[in-house]
SEKOLVO-36008 format. One record per residue: x, y, z of N, C-alpha, C, O, CB in turn. Coordinates in steps of 0.2 Angstrom, whole numbers, plus 5000, padded with zeros to 4 digits. Atoms other than C-alpha are relative to their C-alpha. Glycine has a CB too. Example, Ala and Ser with C-alpha at 12.3 -4.5 7.8 and 13.67 -1.06 7.14 Angstrom:
// SEKOLVO-36008
500449945000506249785039500450065000500950055003499550005006 499649944999506849955036499650055003499950115004500250024993 
//
This chain:
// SEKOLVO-36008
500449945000490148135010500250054995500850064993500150045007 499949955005489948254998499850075001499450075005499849994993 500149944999489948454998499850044993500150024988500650015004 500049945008489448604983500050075005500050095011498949994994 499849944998489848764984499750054993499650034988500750005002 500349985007489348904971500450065001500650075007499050024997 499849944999490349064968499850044992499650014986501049995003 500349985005489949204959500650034993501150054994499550055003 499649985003490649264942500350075000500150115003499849994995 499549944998492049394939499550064999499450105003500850004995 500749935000490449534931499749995004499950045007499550024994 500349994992489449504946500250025007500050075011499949955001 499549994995490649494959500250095001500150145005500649944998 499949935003491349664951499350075002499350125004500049994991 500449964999489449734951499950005005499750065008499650014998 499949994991489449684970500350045003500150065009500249955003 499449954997490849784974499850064997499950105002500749984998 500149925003490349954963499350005000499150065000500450024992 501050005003488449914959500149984996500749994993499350065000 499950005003487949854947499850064991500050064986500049955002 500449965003486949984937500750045000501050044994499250035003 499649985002488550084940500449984995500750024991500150015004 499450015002489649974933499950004992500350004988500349955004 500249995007488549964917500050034998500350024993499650004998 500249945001488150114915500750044996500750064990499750025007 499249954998490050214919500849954997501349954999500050015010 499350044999491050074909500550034998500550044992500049944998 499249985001492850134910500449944999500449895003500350045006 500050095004493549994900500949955005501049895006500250024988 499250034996495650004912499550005006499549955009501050075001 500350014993494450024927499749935001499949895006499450055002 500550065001493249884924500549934999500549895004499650004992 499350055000494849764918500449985007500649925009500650034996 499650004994495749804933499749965007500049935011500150075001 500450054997494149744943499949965003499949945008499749984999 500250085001493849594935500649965003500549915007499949974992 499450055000495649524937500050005006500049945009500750024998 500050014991495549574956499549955000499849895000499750065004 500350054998494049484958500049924998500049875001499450024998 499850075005494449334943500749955006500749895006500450054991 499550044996496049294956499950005006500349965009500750024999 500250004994495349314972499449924999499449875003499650085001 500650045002493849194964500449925000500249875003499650034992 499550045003495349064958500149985005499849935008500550014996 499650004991496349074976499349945003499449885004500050125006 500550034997494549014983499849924997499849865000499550064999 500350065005493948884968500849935004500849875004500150034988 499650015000495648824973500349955008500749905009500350064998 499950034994495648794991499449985001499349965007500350055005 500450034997494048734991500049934997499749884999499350035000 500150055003494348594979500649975001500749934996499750004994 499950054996495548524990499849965007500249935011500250014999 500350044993494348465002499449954994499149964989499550065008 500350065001493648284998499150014997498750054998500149975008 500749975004491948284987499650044998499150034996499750015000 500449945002491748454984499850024994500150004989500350055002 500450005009490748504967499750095002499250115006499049924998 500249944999490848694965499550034993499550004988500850055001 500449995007489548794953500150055000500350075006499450004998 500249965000489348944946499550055000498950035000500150004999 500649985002488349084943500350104996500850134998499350005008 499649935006488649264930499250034999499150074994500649984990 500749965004486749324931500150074999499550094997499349995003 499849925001487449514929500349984991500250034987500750035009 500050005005488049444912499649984993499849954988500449995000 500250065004486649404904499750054993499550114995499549955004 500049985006486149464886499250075000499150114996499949924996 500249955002484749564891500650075005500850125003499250005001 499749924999485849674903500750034996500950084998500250005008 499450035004487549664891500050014993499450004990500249925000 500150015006487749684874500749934998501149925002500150084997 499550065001488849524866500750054998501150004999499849954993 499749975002490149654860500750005010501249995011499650054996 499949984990490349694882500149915003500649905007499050055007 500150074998490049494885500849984997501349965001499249944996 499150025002491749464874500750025002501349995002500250034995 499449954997492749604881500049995006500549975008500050085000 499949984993492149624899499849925005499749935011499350075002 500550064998491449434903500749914997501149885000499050024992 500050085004492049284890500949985004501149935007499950014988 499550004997493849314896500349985008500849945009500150034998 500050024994493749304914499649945000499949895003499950055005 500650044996492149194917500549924995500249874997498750034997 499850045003493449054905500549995005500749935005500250004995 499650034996494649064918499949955005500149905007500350045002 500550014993493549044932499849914999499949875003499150065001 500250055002492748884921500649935003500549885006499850014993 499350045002494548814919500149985006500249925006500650044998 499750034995494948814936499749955005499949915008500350045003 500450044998493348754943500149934997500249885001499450025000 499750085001493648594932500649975000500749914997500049984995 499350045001495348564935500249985009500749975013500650074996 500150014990494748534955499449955002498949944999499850085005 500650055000493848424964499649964998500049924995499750035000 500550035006492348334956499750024995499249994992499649985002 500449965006492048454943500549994994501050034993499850095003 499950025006492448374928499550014995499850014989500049945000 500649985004490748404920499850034994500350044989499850035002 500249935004489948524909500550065000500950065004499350025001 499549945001490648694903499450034998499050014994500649994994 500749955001489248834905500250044990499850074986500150095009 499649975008490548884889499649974994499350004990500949994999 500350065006489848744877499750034998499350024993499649935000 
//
């Protein structure tokens, strides 16, 4: 038997927690960092304990970073760094050997 799961990325997750229009809007760059890491290791802890159960295939999803809301300058700073960890550890579990949303 196999199982999937999807969790969301660290700017999302972040605008779940503050909004996200706020979080665009009002970015304070130690606030925002400080966030992400919260959410980014919370997110890991999870990817972590779910892919040790038997068949599981976790996905993502980061639609709060996407080029029209973001500028690439914000996607480098506020984004590319966490949403690589997140990738990392989803492939390094489970059945998720796969693709890299990074490619």
């Amino acid at each position: 038997m196999s199982a999937s799961c999807g969790v969301c990325g660290s700017f999302r997750s972040a605008g779940n927690l503050c909004g996200t229009e706020r979080l665009m809007r009002d970015i304070n760059p130690q606030f925002v960092h400080k966030l992400l890491r919260i959410v980014t290791d919370s997110t890991i802890a999870f990817i972590k304990e779910a892919g040790k159960l038997k068949g599981v295939s976790i996905g993502i999803g980061e639609t709060s970073a996407s080029g029209n809301l973001i500028s690439s300058k914000q996607f480098k700073e506020f984004v590319l760094p966490y949403l690589t960890q997140i990738t990392d550890s989803i492939k390094s579990v489970g059945d998720n050997k796969g693709g890299d949303i990074l490619d």
